[in-house]
SEMARTI-597331 format. One line per 2 residues: number of its first residue (from 0); their letters; for each residue x, y, z of C-alpha. Coordinates in steps of 0.05 Angstrom, whole numbers, plus 32768, in hexadecimal, padded with zeros to 4 digits. Example, Ala and Ser with C-alpha at 12.3 -4.5 7.8 and 13.67 -1.06 7.14 Angstrom:
<sites>
0 = as = 80F6 7FA6 809C; 8111 7FEB 808F
</sites>
This chain:
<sites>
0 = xx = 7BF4 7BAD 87DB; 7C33 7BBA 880C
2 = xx = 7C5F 7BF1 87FF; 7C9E 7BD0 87E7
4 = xx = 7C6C 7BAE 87AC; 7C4E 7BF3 879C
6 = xx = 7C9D 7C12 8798; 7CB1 7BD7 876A
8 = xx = 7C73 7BEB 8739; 7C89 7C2D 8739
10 = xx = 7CD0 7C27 8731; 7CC1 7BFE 86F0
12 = xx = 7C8F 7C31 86D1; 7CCB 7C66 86DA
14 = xx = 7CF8 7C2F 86B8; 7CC6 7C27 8683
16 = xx = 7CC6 7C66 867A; 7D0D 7C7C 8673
18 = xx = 7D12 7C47 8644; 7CE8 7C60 8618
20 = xx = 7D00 7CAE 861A; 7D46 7C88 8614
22 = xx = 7D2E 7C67 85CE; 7D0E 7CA5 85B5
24 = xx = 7D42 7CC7 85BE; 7D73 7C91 8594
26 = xx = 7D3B 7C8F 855F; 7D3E 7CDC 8562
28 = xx = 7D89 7CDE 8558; 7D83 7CA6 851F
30 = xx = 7D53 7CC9 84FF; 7D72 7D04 84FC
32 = xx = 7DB5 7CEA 84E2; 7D95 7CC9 84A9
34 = xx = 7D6A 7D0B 8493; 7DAF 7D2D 849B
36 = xx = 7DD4 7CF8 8472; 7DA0 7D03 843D
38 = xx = 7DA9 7D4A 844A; 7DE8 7D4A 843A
40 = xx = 7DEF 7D15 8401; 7DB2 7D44 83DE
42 = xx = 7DDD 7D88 83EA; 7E1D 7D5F 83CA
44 = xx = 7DF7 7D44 8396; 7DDC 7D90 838E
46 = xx = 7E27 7DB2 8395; 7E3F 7D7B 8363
48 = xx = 7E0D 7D93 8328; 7E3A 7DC2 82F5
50 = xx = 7DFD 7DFE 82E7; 7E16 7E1E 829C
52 = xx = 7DF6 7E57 8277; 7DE0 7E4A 8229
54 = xx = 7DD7 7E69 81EE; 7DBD 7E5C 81AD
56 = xx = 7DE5 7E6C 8173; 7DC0 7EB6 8153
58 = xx = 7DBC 7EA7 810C; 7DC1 7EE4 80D9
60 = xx = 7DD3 7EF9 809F; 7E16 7F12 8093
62 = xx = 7E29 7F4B 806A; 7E4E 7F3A 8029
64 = xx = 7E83 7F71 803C; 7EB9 7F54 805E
66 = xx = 7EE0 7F7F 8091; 7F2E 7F6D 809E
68 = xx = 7F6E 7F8B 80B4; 7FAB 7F99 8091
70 = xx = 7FE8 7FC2 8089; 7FF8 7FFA 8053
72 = xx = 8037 7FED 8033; 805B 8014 7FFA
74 = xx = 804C 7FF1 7FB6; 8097 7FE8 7FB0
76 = xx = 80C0 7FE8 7FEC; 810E 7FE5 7FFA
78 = xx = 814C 7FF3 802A; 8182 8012 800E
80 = xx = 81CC 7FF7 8010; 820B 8000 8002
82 = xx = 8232 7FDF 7FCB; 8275 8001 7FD5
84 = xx = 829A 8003 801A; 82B2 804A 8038
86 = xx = 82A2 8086 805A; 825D 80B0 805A
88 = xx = 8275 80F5 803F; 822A 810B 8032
90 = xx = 81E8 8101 8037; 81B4 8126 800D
92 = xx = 8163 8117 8020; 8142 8107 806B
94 = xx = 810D 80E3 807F; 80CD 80F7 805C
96 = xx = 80F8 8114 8021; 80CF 80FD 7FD9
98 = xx = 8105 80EC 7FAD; 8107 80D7 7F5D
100 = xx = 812A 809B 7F3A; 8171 80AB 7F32
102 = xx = 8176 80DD 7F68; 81B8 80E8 7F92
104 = xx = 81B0 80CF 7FD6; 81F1 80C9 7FF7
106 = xx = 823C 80D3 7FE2; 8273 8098 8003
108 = xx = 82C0 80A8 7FFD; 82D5 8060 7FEA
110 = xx = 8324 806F 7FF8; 8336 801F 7FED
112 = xx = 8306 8014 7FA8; 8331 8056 7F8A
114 = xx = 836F 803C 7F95; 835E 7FF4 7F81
116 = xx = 834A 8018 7F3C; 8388 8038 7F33
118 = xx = 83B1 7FFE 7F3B; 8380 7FD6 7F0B
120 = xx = 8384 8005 7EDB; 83D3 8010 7EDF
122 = xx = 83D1 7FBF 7EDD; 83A7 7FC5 7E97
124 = xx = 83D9 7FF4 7E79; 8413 7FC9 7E89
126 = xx = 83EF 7F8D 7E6F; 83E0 7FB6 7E31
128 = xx = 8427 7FCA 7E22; 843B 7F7E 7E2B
130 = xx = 840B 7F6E 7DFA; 842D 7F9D 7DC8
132 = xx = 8469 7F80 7DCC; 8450 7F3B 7DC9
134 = xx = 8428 7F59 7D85; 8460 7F77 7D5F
136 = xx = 848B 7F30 7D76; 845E 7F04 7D60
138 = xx = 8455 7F2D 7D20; 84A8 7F2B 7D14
140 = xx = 84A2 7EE0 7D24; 8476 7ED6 7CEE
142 = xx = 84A0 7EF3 7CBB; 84E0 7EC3 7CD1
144 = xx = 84B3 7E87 7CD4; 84A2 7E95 7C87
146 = xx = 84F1 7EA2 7C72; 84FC 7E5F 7CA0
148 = xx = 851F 7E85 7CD0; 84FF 7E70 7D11
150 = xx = 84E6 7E21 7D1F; 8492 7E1D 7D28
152 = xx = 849B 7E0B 7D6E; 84B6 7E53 7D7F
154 = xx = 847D 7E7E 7D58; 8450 7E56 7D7E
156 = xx = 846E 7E6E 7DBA; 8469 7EB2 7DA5
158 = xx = 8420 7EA9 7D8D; 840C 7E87 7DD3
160 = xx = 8431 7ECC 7DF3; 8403 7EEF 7DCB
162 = xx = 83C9 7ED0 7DDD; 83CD 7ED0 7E31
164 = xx = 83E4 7F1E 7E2B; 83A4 7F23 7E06
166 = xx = 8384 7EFE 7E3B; 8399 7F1A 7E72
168 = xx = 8383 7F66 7E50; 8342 7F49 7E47
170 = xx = 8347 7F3F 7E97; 8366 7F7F 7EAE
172 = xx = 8332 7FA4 7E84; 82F8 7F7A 7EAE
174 = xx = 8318 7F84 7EE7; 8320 7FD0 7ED8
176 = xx = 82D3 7FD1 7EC6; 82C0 7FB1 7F08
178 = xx = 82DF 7FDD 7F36; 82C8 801E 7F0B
180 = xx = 8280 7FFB 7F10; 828E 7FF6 7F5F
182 = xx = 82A1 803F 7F60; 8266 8058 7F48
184 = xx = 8249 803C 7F89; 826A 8075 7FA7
186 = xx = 8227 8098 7F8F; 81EB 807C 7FB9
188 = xx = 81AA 8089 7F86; 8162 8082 7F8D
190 = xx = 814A 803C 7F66; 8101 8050 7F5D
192 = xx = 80DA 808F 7F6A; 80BF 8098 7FB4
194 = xx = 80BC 80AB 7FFE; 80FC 80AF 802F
196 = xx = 80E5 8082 806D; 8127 8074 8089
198 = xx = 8172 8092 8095; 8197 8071 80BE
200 = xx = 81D5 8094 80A7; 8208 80D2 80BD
202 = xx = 8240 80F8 80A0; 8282 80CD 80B8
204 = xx = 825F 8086 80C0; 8287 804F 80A4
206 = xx = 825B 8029 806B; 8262 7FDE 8062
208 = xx = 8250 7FBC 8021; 8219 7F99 801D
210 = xx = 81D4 7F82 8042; 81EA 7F45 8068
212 = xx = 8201 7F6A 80AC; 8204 7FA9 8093
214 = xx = 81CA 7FE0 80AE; 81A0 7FFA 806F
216 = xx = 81B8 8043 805B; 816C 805B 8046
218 = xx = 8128 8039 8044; 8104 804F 800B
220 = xx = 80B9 8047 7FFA; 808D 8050 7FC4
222 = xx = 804E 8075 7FE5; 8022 807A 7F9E
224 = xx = 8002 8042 7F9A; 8008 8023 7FDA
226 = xx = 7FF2 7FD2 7FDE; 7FD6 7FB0 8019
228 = xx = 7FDD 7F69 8024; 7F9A 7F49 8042
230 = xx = 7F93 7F06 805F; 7F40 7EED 804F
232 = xx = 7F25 7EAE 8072; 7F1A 7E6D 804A
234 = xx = 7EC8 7E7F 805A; 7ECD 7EC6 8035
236 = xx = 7EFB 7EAE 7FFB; 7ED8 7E93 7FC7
238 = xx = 7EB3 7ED6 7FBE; 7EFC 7EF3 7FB5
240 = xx = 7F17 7F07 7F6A; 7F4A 7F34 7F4E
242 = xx = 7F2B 7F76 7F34; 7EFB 7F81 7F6E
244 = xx = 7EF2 7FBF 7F97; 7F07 7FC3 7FDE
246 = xx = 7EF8 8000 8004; 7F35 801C 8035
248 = xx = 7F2E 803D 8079; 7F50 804F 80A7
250 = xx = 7F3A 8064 80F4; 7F66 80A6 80F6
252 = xx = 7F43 80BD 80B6; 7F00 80C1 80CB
254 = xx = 7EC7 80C4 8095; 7EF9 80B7 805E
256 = xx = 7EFA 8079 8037; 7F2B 8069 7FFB
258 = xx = 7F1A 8037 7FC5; 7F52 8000 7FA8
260 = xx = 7F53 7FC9 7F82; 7F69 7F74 7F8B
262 = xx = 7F9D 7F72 7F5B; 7FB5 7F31 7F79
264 = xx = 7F9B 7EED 7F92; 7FBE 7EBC 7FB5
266 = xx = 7FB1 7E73 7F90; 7FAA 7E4D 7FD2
268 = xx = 7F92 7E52 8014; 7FCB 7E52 804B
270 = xx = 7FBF 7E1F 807A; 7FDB 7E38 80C0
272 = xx = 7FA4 7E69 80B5; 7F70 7E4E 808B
274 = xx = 7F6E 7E94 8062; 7F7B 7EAF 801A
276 = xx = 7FB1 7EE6 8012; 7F9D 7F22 7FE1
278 = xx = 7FB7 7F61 7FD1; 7F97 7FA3 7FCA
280 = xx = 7FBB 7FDA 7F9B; 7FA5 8025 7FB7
282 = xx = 7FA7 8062 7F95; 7FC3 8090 7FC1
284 = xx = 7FD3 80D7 7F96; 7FCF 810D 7FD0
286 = xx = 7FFC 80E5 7FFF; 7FC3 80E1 8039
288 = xx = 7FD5 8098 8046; 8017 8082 805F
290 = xx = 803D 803A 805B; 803B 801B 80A0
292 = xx = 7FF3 802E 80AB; 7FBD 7FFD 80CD
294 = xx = 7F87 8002 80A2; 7F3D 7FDB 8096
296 = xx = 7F33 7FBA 8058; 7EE6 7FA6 8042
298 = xx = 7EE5 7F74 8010; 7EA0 7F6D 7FEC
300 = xx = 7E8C 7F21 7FEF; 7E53 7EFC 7FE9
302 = xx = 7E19 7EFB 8025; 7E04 7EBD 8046
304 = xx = 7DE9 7EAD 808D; 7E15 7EA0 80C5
306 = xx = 7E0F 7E85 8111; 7E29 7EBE 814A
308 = xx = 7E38 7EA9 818A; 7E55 7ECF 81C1
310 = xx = 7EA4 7ED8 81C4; 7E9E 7EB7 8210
312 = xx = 7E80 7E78 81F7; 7ECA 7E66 81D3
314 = xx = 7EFB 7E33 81EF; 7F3F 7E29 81DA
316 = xx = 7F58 7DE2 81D5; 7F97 7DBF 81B0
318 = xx = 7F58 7DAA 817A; 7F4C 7DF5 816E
320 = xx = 7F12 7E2C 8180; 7EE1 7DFF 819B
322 = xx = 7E92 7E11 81C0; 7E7C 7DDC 81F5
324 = xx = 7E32 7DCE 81DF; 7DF8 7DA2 8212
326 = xx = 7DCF 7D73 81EF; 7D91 7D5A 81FB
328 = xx = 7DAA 7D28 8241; 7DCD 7D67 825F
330 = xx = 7E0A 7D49 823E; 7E49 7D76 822C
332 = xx = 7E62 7D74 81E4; 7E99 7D96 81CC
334 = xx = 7E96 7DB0 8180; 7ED9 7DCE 815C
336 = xx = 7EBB 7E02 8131; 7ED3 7E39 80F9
338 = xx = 7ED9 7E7F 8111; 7EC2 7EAD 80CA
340 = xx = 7ED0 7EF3 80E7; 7EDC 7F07 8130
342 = xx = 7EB0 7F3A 813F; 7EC9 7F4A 818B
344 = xx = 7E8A 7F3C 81B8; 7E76 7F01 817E
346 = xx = 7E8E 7ED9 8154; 7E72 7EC0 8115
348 = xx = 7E76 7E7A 8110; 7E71 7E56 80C6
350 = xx = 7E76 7E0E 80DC; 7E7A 7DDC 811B
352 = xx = 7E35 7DF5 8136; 7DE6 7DE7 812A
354 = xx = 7DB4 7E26 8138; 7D98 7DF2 816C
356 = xx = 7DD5 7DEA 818B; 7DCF 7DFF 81DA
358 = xx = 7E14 7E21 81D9; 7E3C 7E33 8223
360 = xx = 7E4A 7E74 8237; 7E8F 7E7D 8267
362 = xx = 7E9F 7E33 826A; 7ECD 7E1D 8296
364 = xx = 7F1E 7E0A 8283; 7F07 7DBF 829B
366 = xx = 7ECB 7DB3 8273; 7EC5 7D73 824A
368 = xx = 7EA9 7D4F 821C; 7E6F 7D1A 823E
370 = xx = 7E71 7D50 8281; 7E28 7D51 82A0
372 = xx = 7E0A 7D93 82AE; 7DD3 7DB5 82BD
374 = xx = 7DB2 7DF3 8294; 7DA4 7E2A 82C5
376 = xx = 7D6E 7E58 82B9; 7D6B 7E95 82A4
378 = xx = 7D58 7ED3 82D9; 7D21 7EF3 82C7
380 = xx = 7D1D 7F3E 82CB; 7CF1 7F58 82F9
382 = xx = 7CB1 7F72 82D7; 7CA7 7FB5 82BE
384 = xx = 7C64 7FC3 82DC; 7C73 7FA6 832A
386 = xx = 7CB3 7FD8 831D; 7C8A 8010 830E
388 = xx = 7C52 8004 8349; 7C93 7FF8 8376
390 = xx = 7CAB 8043 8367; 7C6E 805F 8363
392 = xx = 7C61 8044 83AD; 7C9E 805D 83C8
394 = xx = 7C92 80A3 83A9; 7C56 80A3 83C7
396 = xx = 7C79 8094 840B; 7CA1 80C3 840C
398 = x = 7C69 8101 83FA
</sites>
């Protein structure tokens, strides 16, 4: 074969050949970008998946004593005003000062009220002299009228005199009666038997009548009983009844517990808060408990079983407390439930939830009902024995 023929052979084998390292190559690269398109489009579809944690509702038993908060308040509680307007000359009790019905508080100088019942009374006596002389002329009158001396028209002049001076005595007297009843303001008395809370009062201070801007003079409580106005929720009250015993502590008192009484039950159940308003009446002889205290209150009810879930599994929407439950599909369902008692960590749930119910733990802000999600698994703790053969290997290590 001559040269140039054996050249041309060759030079088409090398063609042939860079051909085909030229379409591996593109097959390579193709290849390759579809694995890494399906790469990716697996890692998105992956990333997109919304992993929760669920629980299922705990279901127990709960204890037919009711544990709520309230509020000691004196069984009869008032701030003390003024009725007269003047000058403090005196005060006689302090804060903390136990004081009786009827018992001198505070002394006002009431310059104006003395003066207006000196002229009243001055005005009385004038108006009672003018009534004595309209007396004795009506009487006179009466006599001429009978001898004919006088016309009818003019003894009923004199009886109509009569009658406005007796009138307007009548009015001075009131008037006279008022401002001696406004004087005796001047003397600022206990109305019921009890404990000084407040003075806000000093020698000097100028008093103003009344309670409408006025500042209250004293704040007076009764401290024995004391009353304590509880708010139950609509799933404890029908267990709720006047007469019952509700036991009384309080967290600075340690191991001491004080027993009252519901005197009171609210007929309805208030509906911004879905609870029943009672009051407890408390005995409280040696003075240990004071008005203003937070207290616990345990009401005895009835027991029945209730659903717990954790306190992180609650959402709060416009609707109310809801919990984001995943059915069967994976599917996100959002139930408004009814919160019985908030126990801190838990909460005890009385409706809104099944004991089946798959219930979310730390939901997100965004979750919604029909979201898609995925239940991650638990991790499982490492087991006890492979712990104790992994110790017990490095102990022997290191002897």
């Amino acid at each position: 074969m001559p040269p140039r023929g054996r050249e041309w052979k060759r030079t088409k084998i090398v063609i042939v050949i860079v051909l085909v390292v030229l379409a591996l190559g593109a097959l390579r690269t193709v290849v390759s970008d579809i694995m890494q398109s399906h790469a990716v489009a697996a890692t998105t579809q992956d990333n997109a998946k919304q992993y929760v944690s669920v629980v299922l509702p705990k279901q127990v038993e709960a204890s037919g004593n009711t544990v709520l908060p309230g509020t000691l308040r004196g069984y009869v509680e008032s701030p003390i005003y003024a009725r007269a307007t003047g000058y403090l000359l005196h005060w006689y009790v302090d804060i903390g000062a136990r004081v009786k019905q009827g018992q001198l508080l505070a002394d006002l100088d009431t310059p104006e009220i003395d003066q207006e019942l000196a002229q009243a009374i001055a005005q009385r006596d004038q108006t009672g002299a003018s009534l004595g002389l309209a007396k004795s002329s009506l009487a006179r009158w009466q006599q001429l009228r009978q001898r004919d001396a006088v016309s009818q028209q003019e003894l009923d002049e004199r009886q109509s005199t009569y009658t406005q001076d007796v009138a307007n005595l009548t009015a001075a007297e009131a008037n006279v009666a008022r401002l001696r009843q406004l004087e005796s303001f001047k003397r600022i008395t206990a109305p019921f038997t009890g404990v000084i809370t407040q003075r806000n009062i000093d020698v000097g201070d100028l008093i103003d009548a009344g309670s409408g801007t006025s500042r209250a003079l004293f704040a007076l409580a009764q401290s024995d009983p004391l009353r304590i106005n509880v708010q139950v929720p609509q799933a404890y009250a029908e267990g709720i009844a006047e007469g019952q015993t509700a036991i009384v502590t309080q967290a600075e008192l340690q191991g001491r517990k004080f027993e009252g009484v519901i005197t009171h039950v609210s007929g309805a159940i208030d509906v911004p808060t879905r609870s029943l308003e009672i009051e407890v009446r408390l005995p409280n002889p040696d003075g240990k408990l004071r008005p203003g205290a937070y207290v616990q209150v345990a009401v005895h009810g009835e027991s029945r079983m209730r659903l717990m879930v954790p306190g992180n599994a609650l959402l709060f929407r416009a609707e109310g407390p809801q919990v984001a439950v995943v059915d069967a599909n994976g599917n996100v369902k959002l139930h408004t439930i009814t919160i019985a008692q908030d126990l801190g960590q838990t909460l005890e749930i009385t409706s809104g939830i099944a004991p089946t119910d798959r219930v979310i733990i730390n939901p997100s802000d965004s979750v919604a009902d029909g979201d898609h999600v995925e239940i991650a698994e638990p991790q499982k703790a490492a087991p006890a024995n492979a712990a104790s053969s992994k110790a017990a290997s490095s102990t022997k290590g290191v002897s």
